[in-house]
Structure formats: C-alpha cells, structure tokens
N, C-alpha and C positions, 0 to 999 in steps of 0.2 A: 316357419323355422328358418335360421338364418344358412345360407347359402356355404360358409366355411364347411373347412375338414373336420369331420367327428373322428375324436381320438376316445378308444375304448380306453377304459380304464378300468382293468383285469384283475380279478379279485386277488392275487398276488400282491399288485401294486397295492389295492385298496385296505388288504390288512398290513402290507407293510408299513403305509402312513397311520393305520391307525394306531398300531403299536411304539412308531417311532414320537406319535402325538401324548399317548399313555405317558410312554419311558421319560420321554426327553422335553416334555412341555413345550415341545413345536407348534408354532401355531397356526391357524390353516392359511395364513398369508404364505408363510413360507414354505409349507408342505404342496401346496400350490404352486407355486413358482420351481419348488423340487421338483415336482412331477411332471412340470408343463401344462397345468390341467386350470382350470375355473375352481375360485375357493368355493364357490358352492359346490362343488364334484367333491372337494375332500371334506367335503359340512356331511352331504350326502353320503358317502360312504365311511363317516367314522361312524354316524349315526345309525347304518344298518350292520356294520361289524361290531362293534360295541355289546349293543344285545348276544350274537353269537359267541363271544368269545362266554360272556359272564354265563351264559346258559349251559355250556361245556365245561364252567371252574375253573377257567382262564385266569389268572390275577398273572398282574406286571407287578413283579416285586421287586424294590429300589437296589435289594441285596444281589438279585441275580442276573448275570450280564450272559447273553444266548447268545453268539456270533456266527452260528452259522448252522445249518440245517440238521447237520449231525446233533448240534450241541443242543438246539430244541427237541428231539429224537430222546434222546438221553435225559434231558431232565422230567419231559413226562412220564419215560420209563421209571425215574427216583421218585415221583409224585404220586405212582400210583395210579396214573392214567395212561391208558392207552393209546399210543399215538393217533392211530386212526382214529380215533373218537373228535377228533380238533380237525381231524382234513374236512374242507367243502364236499357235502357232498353232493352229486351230478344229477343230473333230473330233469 
C-alpha cells in the first residue's frame, strides 16, 4: 500500500455525495475533487449507499428540494417514514 495519508471518508460525506450525484448529476470527477478523495472512493461509496437508500424507499425526487437537516426530518415525517428508519445503523 502506498505510503500517503489515508483520509476516511465518513459515511456522512459518503451519502452526501451520493445524493448530491442522484439530485444534481455530479459526476465522480467532481464529487471527487469536492471531497478531496480518489474517484474510485466516490465510485465506492455511491455504490454501497445507493442499495441503502432504495432498500429504506429513499427516492430523490426532482420536485423536492431538502436543505438542511431539519427539512429531511420533516419530509419523512410527510412520507410516512420514520426518521430513524434512514439513519446508519451502528454495529
């Protein structure tokens, strides 16, 4: 393995790019170069969030715009899901 600094890439970061890749058609060059990370890191982690989100009923729909933590809060409350149902769970 090569001798650099490993930068974690914290499931935070790794669903924010993968919803910012969903929403906004970013592409892993640039979600990459956003994050500071190797595009395979964000290849890797859209490809393990991806499944999670669709197995929970996640959909990114083009109509609704979620700006901050509160406002995701809130719309799974209008969806009929329960917040916690979407958080990582620890293990």
């Amino acid at each position: 393995m090569g001798g650099g600094p490993k930068h974690q890439f914290v499931f935070v970061d790794r669903l924010l790019a993968t919803l910012v890749h969903l929403r906004h058609g970013a592409t892993h060059d640039v979600l990459a170069c956003w994050f500071s990370v190797d595009r395979s890191t964000i290849t890797r982690a859209i490809g393990e969030v991806r499944p999670l989100l669709a197995e929970r009923g996640c959909t990114v729909r083009p109509d609704v715009r979620l700006r901050t933590l509160g406002e995701v809060v809130a719309h799974l409350g209008t969806s009929g899901r329960p917040a916690s149902s979407t958080a990582p769970r620890s293990g």
